[in-house]
C-alpha positions in Angstrom: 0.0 0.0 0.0 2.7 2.4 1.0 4.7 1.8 -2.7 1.4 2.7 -4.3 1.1 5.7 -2.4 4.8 6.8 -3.1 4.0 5.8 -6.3 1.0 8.2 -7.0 3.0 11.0 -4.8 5.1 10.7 -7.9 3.5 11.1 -10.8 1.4 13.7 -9.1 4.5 15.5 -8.9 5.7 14.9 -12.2 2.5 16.4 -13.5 2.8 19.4 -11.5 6.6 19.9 -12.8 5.5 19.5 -16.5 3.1 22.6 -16.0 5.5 24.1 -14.5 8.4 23.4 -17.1 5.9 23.8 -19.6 3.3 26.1 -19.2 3.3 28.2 -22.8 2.8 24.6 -24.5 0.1 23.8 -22.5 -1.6 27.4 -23.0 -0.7 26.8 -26.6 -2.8 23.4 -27.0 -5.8 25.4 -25.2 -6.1 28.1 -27.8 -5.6 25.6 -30.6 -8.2 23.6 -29.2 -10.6 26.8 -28.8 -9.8 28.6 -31.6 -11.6 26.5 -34.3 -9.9 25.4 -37.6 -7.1 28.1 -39.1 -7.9 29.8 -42.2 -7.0 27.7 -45.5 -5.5 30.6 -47.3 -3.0 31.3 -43.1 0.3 29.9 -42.7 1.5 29.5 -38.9 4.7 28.2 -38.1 4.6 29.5 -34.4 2.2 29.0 -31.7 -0.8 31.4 -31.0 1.7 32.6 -27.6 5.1 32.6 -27.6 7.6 33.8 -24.8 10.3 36.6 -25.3 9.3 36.7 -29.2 7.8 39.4 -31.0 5.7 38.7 -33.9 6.2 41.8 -36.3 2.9 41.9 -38.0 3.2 43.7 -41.8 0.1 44.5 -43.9 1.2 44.9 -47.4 -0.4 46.3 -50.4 0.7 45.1 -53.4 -0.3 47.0 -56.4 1.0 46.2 -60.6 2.1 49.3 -63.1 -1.4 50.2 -64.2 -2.5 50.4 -60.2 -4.6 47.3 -59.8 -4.5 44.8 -56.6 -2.5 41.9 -56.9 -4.0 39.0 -55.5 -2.3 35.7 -56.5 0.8 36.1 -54.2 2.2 33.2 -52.2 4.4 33.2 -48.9 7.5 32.4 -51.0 7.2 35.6 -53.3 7.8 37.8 -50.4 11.2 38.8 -48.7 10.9 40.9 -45.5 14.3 42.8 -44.4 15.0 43.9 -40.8 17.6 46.9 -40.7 18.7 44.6 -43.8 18.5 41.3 -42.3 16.6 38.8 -44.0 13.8 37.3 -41.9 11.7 34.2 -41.7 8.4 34.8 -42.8 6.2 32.9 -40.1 2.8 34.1 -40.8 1.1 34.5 -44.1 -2.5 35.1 -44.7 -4.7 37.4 -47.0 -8.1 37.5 -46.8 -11.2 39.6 -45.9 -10.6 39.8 -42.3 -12.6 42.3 -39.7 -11.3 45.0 -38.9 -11.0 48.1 -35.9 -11.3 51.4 -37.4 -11.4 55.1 -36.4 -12.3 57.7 -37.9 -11.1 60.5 -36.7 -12.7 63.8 -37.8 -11.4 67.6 -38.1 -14.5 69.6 -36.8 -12.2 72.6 -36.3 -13.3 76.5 -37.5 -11.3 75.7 -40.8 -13.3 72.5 -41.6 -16.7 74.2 -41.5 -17.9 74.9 -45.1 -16.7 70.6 -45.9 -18.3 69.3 -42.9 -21.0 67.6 -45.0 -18.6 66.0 -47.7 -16.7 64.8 -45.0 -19.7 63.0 -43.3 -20.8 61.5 -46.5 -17.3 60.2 -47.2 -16.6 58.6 -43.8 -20.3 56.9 -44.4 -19.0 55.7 -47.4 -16.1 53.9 -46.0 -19.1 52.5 -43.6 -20.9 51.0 -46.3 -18.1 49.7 -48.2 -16.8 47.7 -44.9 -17.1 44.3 -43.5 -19.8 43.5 -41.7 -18.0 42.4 -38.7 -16.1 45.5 -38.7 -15.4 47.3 -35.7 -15.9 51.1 -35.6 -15.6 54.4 -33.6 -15.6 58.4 -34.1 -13.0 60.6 -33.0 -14.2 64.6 -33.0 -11.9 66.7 -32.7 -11.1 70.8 -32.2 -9.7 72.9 -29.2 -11.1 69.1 -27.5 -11.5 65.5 -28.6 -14.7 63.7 -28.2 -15.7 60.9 -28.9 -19.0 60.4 -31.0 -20.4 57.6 -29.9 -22.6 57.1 -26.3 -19.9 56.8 -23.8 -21.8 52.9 -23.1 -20.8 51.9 -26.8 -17.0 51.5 -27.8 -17.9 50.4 -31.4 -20.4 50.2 -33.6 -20.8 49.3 -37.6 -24.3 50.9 -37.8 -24.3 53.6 -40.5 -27.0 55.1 -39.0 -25.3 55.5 -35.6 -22.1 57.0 -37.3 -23.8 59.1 -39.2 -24.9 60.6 -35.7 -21.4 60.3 -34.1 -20.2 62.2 -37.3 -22.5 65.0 -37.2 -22.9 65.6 -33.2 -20.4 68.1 -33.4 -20.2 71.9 -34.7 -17.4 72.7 -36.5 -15.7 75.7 -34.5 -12.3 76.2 -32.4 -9.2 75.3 -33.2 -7.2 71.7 -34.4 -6.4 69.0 -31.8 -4.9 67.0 -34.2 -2.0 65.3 -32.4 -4.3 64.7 -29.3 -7.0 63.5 -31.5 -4.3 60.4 -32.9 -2.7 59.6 -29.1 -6.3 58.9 -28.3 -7.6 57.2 -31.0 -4.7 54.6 -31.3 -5.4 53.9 -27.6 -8.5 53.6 -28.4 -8.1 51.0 -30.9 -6.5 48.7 -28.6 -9.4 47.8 -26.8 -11.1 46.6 -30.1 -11.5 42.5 -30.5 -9.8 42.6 -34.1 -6.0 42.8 -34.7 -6.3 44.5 -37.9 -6.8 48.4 -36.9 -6.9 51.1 -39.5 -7.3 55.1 -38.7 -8.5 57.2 -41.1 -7.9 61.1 -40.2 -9.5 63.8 -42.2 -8.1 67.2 -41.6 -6.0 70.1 -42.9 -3.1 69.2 -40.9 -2.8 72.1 -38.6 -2.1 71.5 -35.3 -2.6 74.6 -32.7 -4.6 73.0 -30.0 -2.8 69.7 -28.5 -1.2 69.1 -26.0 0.6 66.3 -27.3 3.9 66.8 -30.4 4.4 65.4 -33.5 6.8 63.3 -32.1 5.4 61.7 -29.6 2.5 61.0 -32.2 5.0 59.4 -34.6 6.4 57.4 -31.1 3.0 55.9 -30.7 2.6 55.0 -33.9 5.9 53.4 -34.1 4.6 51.3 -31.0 1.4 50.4 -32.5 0.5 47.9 -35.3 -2.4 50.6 -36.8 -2.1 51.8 -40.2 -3.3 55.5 -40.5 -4.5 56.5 -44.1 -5.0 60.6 -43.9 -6.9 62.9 -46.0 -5.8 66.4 -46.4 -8.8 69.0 -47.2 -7.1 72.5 -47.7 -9.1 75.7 -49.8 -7.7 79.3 -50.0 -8.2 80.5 -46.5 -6.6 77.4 -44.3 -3.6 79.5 -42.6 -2.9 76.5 -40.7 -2.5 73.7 -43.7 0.3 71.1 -43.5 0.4 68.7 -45.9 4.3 67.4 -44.9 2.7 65.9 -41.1 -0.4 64.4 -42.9 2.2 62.8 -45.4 4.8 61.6 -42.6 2.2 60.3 -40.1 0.7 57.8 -42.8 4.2 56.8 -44.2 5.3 56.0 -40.7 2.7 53.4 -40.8 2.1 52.0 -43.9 -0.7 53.7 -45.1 -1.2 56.5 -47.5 -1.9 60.3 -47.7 -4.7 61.9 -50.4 -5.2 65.4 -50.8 -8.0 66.0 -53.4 -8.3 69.5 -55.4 -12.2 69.0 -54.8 -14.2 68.4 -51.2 -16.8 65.9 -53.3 -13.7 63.4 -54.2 -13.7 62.7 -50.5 -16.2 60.2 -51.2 -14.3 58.4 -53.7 -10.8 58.2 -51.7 -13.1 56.7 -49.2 -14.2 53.9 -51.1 -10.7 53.2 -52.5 -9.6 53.1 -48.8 -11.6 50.2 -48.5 -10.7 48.6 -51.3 -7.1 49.1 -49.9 -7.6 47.5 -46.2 -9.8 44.3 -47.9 -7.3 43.4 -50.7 -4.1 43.6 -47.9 -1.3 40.5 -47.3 -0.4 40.1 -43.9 3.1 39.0 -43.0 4.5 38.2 -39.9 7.8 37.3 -38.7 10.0 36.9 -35.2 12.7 39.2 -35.1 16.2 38.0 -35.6 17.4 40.9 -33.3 15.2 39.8 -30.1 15.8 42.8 -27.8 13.2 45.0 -26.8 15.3 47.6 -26.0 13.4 50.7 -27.3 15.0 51.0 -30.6 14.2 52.4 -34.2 13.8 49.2 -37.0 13.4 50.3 -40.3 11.7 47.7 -42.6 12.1 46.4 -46.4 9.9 44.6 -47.7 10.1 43.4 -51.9 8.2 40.9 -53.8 7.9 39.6 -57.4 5.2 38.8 -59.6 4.9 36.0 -62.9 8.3 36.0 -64.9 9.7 37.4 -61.8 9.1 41.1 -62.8 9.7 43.2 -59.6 6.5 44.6 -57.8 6.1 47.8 -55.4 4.8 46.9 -51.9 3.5 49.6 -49.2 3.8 48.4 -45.9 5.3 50.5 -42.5 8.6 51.1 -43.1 9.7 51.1 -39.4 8.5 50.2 -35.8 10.0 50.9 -32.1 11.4 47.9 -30.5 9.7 48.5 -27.1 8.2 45.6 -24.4 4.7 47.9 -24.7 4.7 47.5 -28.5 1.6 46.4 -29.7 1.7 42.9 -31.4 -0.7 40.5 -33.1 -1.5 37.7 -35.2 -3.4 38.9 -37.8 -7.0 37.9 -38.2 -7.7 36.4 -35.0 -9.2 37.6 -31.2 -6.7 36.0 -30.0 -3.5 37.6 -31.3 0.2 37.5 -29.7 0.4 39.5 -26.7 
């Protein structure tokens, strides 16, 4: 009896040891158990959670000469550079995945006589999104509101946006950099890894209380792309195309500045298009320290015959432990 007991006292304390020697494998058969089948079209050479890894997540848009999506990539067509160190593609996936947006809107003196255009263009990008989307309204002047009741985070009701897009008069001054910090905070408590903002402004800045640089830090941290949409006439003093341009670069995304307020709609729509025709690439750092520094990022590819193709992805992120990172596609993600 006493040999069964010692016995039992063992493998009791073998178990024990295995969860403790072993704990991100066992949390890593939990979320594959959970999770449900992976996407045909996702490649995942890594688990869901890893320790003292960073999965760099990349969407890419990958357009031909004439400006039309190219769709038919594959994994090995890619090669993603790291301060100019090739690196391991680990995930690779595109599809029509949800996605967290914010739209964050000038409502400034400045913005007054495009208010409207601006409203129907943002509802555009509404009705072109998924379904499943995630969605919220920034507001922004000498303050930054947000549009939506304070008990609803996000919404993909045109109805309500349309609401959170007009609740404000456009008067004051520009909050622009303010309006950003709080939007890309506000974009992390979204379910979906994918997060877009789209900003629509003149790109004056005379009301914030945060800089331009901390801005670009944030967006450095985050894995948001920011798309921005310029809207000057003759009698914006405080117009600044070169921070609308450098903002968007910094992540990925893509400035527009239309001679005509009614095009807003269109550039709208083609932002869309953009987000839902995307490759997502991820990859573990070679260079595994999270020691606060600058990465710039290459990324090439090449289409049939091997003809070389441009790709627009973030060309840089900040290698800090509060960076924001995620598999793409998922509610689960890599935290």
């Amino acid at each position: 009896m006493e040999g069964h007991f010692r016995a039992g006292e063992r493998s009791l304390a073998l178990f024990f040891a295995l969860l403790l020697f072993f704990p991100i494998a066992a949390r890593s058969a939990l979320n594959t158990q959970t999770s449900g089948p992976p996407s045909p079209n996702t490649e995942r050479s890594i688990p869901a959670i890893s320790v003292n890894v960073q999965l760099v997540v990349l969407h890419a848009t990958v357009r031909d000469r004439k400006g039309r999506f190219v769709s038919t990539l594959q994994k090995q067509d890619f090669r993603v550079y790291e301060d100019g160190q090739l690196q391991t593609i680990q995930l690779f996936q595109r599809e029509d995945a949800p996605v967290a947006v914010g739209l964050v809107v000038d409502n400034s003196g400045s913005m007054q006589r495009k208010q409207s255009d601006v409203a129907a263009a943002a509802l555009a990008f509404v009705r072109s999104s998924n379904a499943d989307d995630e969605m919220f309204v920034v507001n922004f002047n000498d303050n930054v509101t947000f549009g939506l009741p304070n008990t609803e985070l996000f919404s993909a009701k045109p109805s309500e946006l349309e609401r959170a897009l007009m609740g404000v008069p456009a008067t004051g001054k520009t909050a622009l950099y303010d309006a950003i910090e709080t939007s890309l905070t506000q974009l992390q408590k979204a379910s979906w890894d994918k997060k877009v903002l789209i900003v629509i402004s003149d790109g004056g800045d005379n009301a914030s209380k945060q800089t331009l640089n901390r801005v670009l830090q944030g967006a450095g941290r985050s894995d948001a792309i920011i798309y921005t949409i310029g809207l000057f006439d003759e009698y914006d003093t405080d117009r600044n195309p070169r921070v609308l341009k450098q903002i968007a670069r910094a992540t990925g995304g893509e400035a527009f500045f239309p001679e005509e307020t009614s095009a807003v709609v269109k550039i709208c729509e083609g932002i869309a298009g953009d987000i839902r025709n995307q490759y997502t690439l991820g990859y573990s750092p070679a260079n595994e320290k999270l020691d606060g520094s600058y990465r710039t990022i290459k990324v090439t590819t090449a289409g049939p015959h091997g003809v070389k193709l441009p790709v627009r992805t973030r060309a840089s992120y900040i290698a800090s432990p509060n960076r924001n990172v995620a598999g793409a596609g998922s509610k689960e993600g890599v935290r």
